[in-house]
C-alpha positions in Angstrom: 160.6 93.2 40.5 162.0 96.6 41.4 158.7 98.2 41.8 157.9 95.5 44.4 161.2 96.3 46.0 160.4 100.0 46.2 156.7 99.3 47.5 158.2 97.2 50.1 160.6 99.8 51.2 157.9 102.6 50.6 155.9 100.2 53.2 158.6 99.5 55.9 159.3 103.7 55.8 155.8 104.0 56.5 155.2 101.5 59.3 158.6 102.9 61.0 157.5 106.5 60.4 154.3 105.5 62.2 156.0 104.3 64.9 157.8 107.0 66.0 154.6 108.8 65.7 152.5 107.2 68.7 156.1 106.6 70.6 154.5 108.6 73.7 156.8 111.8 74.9 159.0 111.0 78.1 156.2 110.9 81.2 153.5 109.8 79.0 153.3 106.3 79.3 150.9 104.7 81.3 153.0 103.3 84.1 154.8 107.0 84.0 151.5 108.3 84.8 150.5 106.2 87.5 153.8 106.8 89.3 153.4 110.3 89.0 149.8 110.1 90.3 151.1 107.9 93.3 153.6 110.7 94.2 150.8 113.4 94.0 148.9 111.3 96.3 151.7 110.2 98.4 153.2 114.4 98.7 149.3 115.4 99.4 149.2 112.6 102.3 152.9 113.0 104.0 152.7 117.2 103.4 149.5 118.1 105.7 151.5 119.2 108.8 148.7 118.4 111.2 147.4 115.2 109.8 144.0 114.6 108.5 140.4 114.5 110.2 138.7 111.0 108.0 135.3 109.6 108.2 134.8 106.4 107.2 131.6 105.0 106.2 131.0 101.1 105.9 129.1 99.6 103.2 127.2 97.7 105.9 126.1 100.9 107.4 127.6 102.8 110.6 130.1 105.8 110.6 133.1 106.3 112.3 135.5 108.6 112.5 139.6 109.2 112.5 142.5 111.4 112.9 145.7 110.0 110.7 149.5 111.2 110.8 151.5 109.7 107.2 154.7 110.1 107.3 157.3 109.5 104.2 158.2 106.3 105.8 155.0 104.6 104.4 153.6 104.8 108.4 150.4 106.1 109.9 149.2 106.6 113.3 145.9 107.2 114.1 142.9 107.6 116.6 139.2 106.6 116.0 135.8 106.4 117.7 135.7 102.8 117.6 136.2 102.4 121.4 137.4 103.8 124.4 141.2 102.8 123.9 140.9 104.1 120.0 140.1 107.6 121.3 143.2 107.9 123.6 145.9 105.9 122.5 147.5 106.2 118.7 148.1 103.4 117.0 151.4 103.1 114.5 151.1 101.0 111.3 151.9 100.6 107.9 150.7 101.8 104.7 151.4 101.8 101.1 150.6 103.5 97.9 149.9 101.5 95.0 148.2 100.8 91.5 145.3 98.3 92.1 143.4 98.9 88.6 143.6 102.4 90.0 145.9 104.5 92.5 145.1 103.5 95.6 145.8 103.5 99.6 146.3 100.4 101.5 146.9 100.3 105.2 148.3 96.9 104.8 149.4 95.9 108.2 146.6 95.7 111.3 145.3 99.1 112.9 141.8 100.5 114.4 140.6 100.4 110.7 140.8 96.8 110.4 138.7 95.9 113.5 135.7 96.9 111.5 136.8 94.3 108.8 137.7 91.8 111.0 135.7 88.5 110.6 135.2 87.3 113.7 132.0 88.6 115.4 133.2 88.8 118.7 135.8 91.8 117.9 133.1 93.8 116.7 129.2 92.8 116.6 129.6 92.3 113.0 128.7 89.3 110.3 130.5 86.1 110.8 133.3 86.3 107.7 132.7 89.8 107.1 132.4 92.2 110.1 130.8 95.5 109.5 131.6 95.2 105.8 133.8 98.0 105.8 137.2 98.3 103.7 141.2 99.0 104.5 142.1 99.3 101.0 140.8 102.4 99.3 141.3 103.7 95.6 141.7 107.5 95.3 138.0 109.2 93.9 138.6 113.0 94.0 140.7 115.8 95.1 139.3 119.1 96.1 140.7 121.7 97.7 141.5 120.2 101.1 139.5 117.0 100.8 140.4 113.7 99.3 137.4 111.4 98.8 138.5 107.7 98.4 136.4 104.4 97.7 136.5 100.7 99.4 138.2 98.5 96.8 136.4 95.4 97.7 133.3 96.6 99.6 132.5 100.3 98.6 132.8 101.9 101.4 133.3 105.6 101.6 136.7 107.0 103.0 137.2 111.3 103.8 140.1 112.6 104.3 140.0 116.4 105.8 143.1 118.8 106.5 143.5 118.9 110.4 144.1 122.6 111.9 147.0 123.0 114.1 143.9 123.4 116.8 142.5 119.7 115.7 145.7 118.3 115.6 146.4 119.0 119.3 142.9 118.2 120.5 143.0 114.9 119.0 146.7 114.7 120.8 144.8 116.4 124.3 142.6 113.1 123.6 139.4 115.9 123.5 137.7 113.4 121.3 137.7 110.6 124.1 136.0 113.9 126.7 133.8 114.4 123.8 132.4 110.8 123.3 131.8 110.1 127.0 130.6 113.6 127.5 127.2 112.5 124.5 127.3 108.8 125.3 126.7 109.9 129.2 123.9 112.5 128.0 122.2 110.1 126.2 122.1 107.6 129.3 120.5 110.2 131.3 118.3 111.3 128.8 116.8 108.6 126.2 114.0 110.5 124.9 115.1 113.4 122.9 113.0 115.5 120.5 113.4 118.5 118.4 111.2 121.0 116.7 111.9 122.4 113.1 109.6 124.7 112.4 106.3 124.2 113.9 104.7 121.9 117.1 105.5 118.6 116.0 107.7 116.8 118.1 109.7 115.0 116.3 111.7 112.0 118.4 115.3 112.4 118.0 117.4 109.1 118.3 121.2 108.6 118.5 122.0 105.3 118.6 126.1 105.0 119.7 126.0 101.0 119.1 124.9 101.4 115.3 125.8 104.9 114.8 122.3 105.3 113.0 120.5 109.1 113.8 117.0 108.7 113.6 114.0 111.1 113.5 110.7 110.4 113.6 107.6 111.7 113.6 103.3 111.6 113.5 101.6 113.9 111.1 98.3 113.7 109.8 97.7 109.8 111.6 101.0 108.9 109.6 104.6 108.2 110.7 107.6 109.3 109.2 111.1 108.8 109.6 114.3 109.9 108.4 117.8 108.2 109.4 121.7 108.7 108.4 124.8 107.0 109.9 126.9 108.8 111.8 130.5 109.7 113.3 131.8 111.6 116.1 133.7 114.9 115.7 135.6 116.9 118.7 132.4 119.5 118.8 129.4 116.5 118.7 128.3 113.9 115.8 128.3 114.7 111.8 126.0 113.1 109.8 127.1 111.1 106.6 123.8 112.6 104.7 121.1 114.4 106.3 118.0 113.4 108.0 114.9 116.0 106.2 111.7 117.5 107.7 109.2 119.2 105.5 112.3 120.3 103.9 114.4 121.3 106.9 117.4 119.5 107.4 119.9 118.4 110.0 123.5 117.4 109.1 125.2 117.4 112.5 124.4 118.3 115.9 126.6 119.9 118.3 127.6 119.4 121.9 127.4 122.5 124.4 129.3 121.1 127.3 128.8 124.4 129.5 124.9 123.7 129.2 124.9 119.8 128.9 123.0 119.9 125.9 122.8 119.2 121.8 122.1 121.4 119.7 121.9 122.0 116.0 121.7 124.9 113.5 119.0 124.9 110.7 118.9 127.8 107.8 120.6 130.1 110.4 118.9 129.1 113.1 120.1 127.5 116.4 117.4 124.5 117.5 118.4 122.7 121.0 117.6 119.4 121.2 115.0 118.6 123.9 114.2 116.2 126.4 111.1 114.2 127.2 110.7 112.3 130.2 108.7 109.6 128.2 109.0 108.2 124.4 107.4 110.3 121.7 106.3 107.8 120.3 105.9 104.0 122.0 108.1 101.2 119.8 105.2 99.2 119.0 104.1 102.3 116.0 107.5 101.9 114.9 107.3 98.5 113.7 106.9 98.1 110.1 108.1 101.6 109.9 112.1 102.2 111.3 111.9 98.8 112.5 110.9 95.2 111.0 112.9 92.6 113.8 114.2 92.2 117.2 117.4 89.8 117.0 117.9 88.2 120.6 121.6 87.6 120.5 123.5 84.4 121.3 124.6 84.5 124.9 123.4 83.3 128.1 122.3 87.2 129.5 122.3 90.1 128.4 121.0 93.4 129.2 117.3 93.5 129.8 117.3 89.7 129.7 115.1 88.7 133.2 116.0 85.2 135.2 113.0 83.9 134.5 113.6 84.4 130.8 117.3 83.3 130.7 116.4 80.1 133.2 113.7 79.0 130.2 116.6 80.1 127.9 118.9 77.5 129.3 116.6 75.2 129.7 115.8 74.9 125.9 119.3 74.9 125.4 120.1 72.3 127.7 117.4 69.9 126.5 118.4 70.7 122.3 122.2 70.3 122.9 120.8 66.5 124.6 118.8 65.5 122.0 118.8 63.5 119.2 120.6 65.9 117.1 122.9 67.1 119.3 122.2 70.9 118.4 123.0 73.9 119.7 120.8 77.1 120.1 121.8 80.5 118.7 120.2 84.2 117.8 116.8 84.5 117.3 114.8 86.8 115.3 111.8 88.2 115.7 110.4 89.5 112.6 107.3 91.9 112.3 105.5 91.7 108.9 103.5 94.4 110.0 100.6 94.9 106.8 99.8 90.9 107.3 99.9 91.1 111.3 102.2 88.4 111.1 105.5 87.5 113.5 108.2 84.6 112.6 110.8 83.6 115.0 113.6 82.6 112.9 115.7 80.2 115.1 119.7 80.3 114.2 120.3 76.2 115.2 124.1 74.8 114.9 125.0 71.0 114.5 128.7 71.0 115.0 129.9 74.0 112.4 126.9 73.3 110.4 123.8 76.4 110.8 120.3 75.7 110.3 117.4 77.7 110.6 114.0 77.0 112.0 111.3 79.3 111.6 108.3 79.4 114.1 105.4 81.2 112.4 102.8 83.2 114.2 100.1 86.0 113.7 99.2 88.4 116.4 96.1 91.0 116.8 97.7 94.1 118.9 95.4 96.8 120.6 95.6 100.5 120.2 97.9 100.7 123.1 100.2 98.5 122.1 99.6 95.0 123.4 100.2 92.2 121.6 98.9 88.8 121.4 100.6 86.0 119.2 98.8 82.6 117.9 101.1 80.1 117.0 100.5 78.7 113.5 101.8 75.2 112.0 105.4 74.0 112.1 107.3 72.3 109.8 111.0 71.4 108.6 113.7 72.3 111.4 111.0 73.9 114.0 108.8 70.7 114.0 112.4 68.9 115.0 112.9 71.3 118.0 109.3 72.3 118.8 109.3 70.3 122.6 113.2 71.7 122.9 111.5 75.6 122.8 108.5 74.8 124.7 109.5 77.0 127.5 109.7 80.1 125.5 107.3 79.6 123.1 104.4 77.7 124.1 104.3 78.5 127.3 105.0 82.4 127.0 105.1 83.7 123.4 101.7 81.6 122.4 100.6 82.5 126.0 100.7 85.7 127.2 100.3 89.2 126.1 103.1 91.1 125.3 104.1 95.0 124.9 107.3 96.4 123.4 108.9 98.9 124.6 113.2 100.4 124.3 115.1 99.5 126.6 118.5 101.9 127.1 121.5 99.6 127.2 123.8 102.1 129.4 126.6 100.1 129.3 127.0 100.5 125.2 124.9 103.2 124.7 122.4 101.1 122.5 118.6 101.1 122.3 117.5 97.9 122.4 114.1 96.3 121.9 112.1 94.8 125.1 109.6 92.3 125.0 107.6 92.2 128.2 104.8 90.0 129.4 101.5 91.3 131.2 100.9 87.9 132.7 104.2 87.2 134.0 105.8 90.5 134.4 108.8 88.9 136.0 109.3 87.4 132.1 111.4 90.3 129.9 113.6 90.1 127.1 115.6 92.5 124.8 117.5 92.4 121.3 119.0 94.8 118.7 116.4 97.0 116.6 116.6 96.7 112.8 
């Protein structure tokens, strides 16, 4: 009985001596290391006197760029290239600091950052639900130097943050960035078919497409076509890539705007390269099918740019006879979809009964000519198509099945976006345009 008695005490002694010995030191637990990580973050954020320079890169693609102000105050004012009004006029919100599974930044009232998240389509071109499937709540990556690198919480997307200069700081204020924008987005109008050359003949076409933010080279070598494309976002000096675009080794990770000589250039292993100007496409859309591009998405709308009468009168009238039939439905996008290697097209129909989407596909397969012209044969319907087959008459039978077509871009000035253009050879007077993906 006493031996048990001193075991048990020889065992209580133990477990309380081992106690004390993982008891962590004052600063060491967990919570106590968050906090202090929090305040790191927060005295790195509120203690750059002239703000940050941030890209932001979506997780649905696109790249856009910022200037942000913290203060102590847990509020932020900031400029982006989203739109005209975002590169003038500072906008004040909220933010806090906080432990979400890890330290992170949330701007947690509305700003410029959240009309890229914003749901509805008709704030900013995006996904219905998800927008351009970019993130206002980031967790903290790395810290180096005078960079902080942060990640979407929910969607992945990448967040920069770079130390403004006093000179940045009062260029952004001077709304320089605005000046800049314009200053590229009017170039581009006036001159839609750029090129460069890195390193030998080849003229390689140079795209910058403001609506996507995609940068897109591309080029034909040996009978083949190449390309190579990065998001990107504007800077006060021109546009910075969010990886670079390669030739043979050569690459390109931002190009520059020289506003005394009108003109973009770029600077490759030391060397300055201008950025040229063709008076006709490099290379004509159709050999870009299958290879930058697969479809032409004609949006919902009743016109749009590059949209002739005769094609938005046919356009109405489909609509007009579908919303009165049967069904009662209601005619949105369509997409036209190049499966290039089986010379094969399929106009996927977006169709709406009340909130209810449903698609209708209307397959075809098409020879096309060494110039570029096109001619589509209609092959059998079924499902949803079959339903509104007499409804799209006017589009498809009597000018998809019928004609032949060429594609060509077509420069929307208005947003700076190259669209695609179908355009018949038969009816010239019958045109139409959509996005390029």
């Amino acid at each position: 009985m006493k031996k048990t008695i001193i075991y048990t005490l020889l065992l209580v002694g133990l477990l309380a001596s081992c106690k004390k010995g993982i008891d962590p030191a004052p600063g060491e637990r967990p919570e106590e290391r968050t906090e202090a990580k929090l305040k790191e973050y927060s005295d790195a954020l509120t203690g750059a006197a002239n703000g940050w320079v941030a890209y932001l890169y979506p997780e649905g693609g696109s790249g856009f760029s910022f200037y942000m102000k913290f203060s102590a105050t847990n509020r932020v004012t900031m400029m982006a290239d989203i739109s005209e009004q975002s590169t003038q006029e500072a906008y004040e919100s909220s933010y806090r600091l906080k432990s979400v599974l890890a330290p992170s930044l949330l701007f947690d009232t509305y700003n410029y950052m959240h009309i890229l998240a914003d749901p509805s389509p008709e704030v900013n071109g995006g996904v219905a639900g998800w927008g351009l499937y970019s993130d206002f709540e980031f967790s903290f990556d790395k810290v180096s130097g005078d960079t902080i690198t942060l990640r979407g919480n929910l969607l992945d997307s990448k967040l920069i943050l770079i130390k403004a200069t006093a000179a940045q700081a009062e260029a952004y204020n001077n709304k320089e960035l605005n000046t800049l924008v314009n200053d590229v987005l009017n170039y581009t109008a006036e001159n839609q078919y750029l090129f460069v050359k890195l390193g030998d003949e080849t003229q390689i076409q140079s795209t910058i497409n403001a609506s996507t933010k995609i940068f897109t080279l591309n080029w034909l070598k040996d009978n083949v076509i190449s390309t190579s494309s990065s998001a990107f976002a504007f800077t006060l000096t021109g546009i910075v890539l969010k990886e670079p675009v390669e030739y043979e080794g050569k690459q390109i990770t931002e190009l520059t705007w020289d506003a005394a000589n009108r003109e973009l250039y770029t600077n490759v292993g030391g060397e300055k390269i201008v950025v040229e100007v063709s008076p006709t496409p490099i290379l004509p859309l159709h050999l870009l099918m299958g290879v930058s591009y697969n479809t032409i998405v004609v949006p919902y709308a009743s016109t749009y740019p590059g949209w002739s009468t005769d094609f938005v009168n046919r356009r109405a009238a489909a609509t007009a006879t579908m919303q009165a039939g049967t069904y009662g439905l209601r005619l949105d996008r369509m997409l036209f979809q190049f499966e290039v290697p089986n010379s094969r097209m399929i106009i996927t129909i977006d169709i709406y009964q009340g909130g209810n989407k449903f698609l209708a596909d209307f397959p075809y397969t098409y020879s096309k000519t060494a110039s570029g012209e096109y001619k589509f044969t209609a092959g059998t319907l079924s499902g949803n198509a079959s339903l509104i087959k007499d409804d799209m008459a006017p589009l498809t039978t009597q000018r998809i099945s019928a004609d032949t077509f060429t594609l060509d871009y077509f420069f929307d000035a208005s947003s700076g976006q190259v669209l695609g253009q179908f355009k018949s050879i038969e009816h010239p007077e019958f045109t139409f345009t959509g996005t390029l993906n």
